[in-house]
N, C-alpha and C positions, 0 to 999 in steps of 0.2 A: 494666439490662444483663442480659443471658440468662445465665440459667447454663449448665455446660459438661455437663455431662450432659443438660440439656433440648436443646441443641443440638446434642447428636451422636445425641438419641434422634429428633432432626428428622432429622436427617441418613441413619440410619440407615431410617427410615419412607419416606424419598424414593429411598434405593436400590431397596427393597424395592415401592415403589410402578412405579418405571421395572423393575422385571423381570416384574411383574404385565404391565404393559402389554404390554412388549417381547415375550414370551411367551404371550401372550392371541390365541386367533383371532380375537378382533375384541374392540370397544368403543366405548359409545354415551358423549357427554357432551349430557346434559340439562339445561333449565332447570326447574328443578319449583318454580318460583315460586308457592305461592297454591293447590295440592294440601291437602287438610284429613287429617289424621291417619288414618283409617282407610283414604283411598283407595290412601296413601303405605304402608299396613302392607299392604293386599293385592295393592298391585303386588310388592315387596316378596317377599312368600310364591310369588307365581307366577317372579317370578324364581329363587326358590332352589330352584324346584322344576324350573327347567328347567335349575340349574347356573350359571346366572349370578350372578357378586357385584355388589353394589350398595351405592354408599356414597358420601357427602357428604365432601368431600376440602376442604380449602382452594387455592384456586385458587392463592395464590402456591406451596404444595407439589410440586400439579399442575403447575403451571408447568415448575417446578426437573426434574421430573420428565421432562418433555418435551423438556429441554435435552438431558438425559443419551442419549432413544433417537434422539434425532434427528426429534421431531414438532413443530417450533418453529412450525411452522403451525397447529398445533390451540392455540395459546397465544392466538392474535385470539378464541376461544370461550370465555376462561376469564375472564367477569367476571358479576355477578350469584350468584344462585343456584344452585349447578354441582354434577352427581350423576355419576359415571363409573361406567358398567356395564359387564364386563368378563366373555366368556366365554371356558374357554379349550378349551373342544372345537369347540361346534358352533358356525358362525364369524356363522350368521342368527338365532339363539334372543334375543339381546338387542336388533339389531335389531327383530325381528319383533314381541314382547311390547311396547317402548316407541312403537314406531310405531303399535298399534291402540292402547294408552292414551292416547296423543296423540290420536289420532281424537275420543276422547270427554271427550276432557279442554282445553280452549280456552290453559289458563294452562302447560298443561306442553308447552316448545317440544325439538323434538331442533335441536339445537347443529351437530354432526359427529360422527365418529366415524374407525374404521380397521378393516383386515380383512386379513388377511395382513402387514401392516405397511403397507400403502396407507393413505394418508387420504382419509377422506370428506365430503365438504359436508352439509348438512343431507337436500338432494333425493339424495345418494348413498344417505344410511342410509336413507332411505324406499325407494330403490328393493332395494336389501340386503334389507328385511322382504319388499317383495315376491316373494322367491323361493320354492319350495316349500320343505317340509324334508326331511331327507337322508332318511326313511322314505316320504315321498310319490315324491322322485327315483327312490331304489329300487325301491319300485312299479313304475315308467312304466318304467326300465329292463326290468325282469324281466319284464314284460308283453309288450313291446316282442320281447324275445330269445325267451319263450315264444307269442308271436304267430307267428313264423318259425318257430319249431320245429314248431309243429300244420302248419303249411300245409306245410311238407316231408313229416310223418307220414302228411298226407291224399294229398298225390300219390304218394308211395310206396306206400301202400297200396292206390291208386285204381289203378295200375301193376299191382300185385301180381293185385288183383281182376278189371284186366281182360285179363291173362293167365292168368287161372286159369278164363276163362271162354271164352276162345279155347282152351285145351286141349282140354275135349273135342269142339269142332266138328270139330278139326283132327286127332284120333286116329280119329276114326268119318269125316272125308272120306280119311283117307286110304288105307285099307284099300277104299273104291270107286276110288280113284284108280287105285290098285293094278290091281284086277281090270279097269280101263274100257284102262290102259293097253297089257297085253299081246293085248286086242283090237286097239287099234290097230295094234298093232307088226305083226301077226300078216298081216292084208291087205295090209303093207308090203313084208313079203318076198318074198313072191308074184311 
């Protein structure tokens, strides 16, 4: 029989677990069946360096856990060997890092996952990693906004330039217009 402190310290671990989630912009659950210790420490390091936690939960936890946010679908991926990685800013970063170690890793399967509070199938989180990251988006953004802005700078200026170049044809004809004109006028009156 459980004792009542180990039981409310479970209890308390599975609140604490469903507000990670609940509050995570996303989350990978993996199978890392068969990964050898060092691979497992360098994934590991690259995740926490990109801000993602990572950690080997017990499924019936996770489970319980699932109940509480309302992810009782991600509970059909919870049997085997099961890792939940959880970011809670950038919503591609644990995607993105377990879908290229999957690439090179045959035993480490991606499960599912969630992003926003959406869940995802296995082919969801693959396609999730495929996104840019929010520094490469911002790029293409700003490139994009400052692409338009040169090409207005250049016609305005092309504007500018090729007014400034019609000026003096148009001060030096005009002063012969001038003079050509009250010739004309002049045999008119006549």
């Amino acid at each position: 029989m459980a004792n009542a402190t180990i039981l409310e310290q479970k209890k308390q671990f599975v609140s604490d677990l469903a507000d990670k989630m609940k509050n995570a912009a996303s989350g990978v659950l993996v199978n890392y069946q068969g990964i050898t210790v060092s691979d497992d420490t360098a994934l590991r390091a690259e995740l926490r360096k990109a801000g993602v936690e990572y950690a080997v939960v017990k499924n019936t936890l996770t489970s319980k856990a699932c109940d509480l946010i309302g992810f009782e679908a991600l509970k059909e991926q919870l049997s085997g060997m099961t890792a939940l990685a959880t970011s809670a800013e950038d919503p591609v970063a644990a995607a993105r890092i377990l879908a290229n170690y999957a690439k090179d890793h045959e035993n480490f399967v991606i499960k599912a996952g969630f992003v926003d509070g959406e869940l995802l199938d296995a082919e969801g989180v693959k396609e999730l990693a495929s996104t840019p990251t929010k520094e490469v988006l911002i790029g293409r953004l700003m490139g994009s906004l400052q692409s338009g802005l040169y090409g207005f700078a250049y016609a305005i200026q092309a504007i500018i330039d090729k007014q400034e170049e019609g000026a003096p044809a148009e001060a030096a004809a005009a002063p012969a217009e001038e003079a050509a004109a009250p010739a004309e006028e002049a045999p008119a009156a006549e």
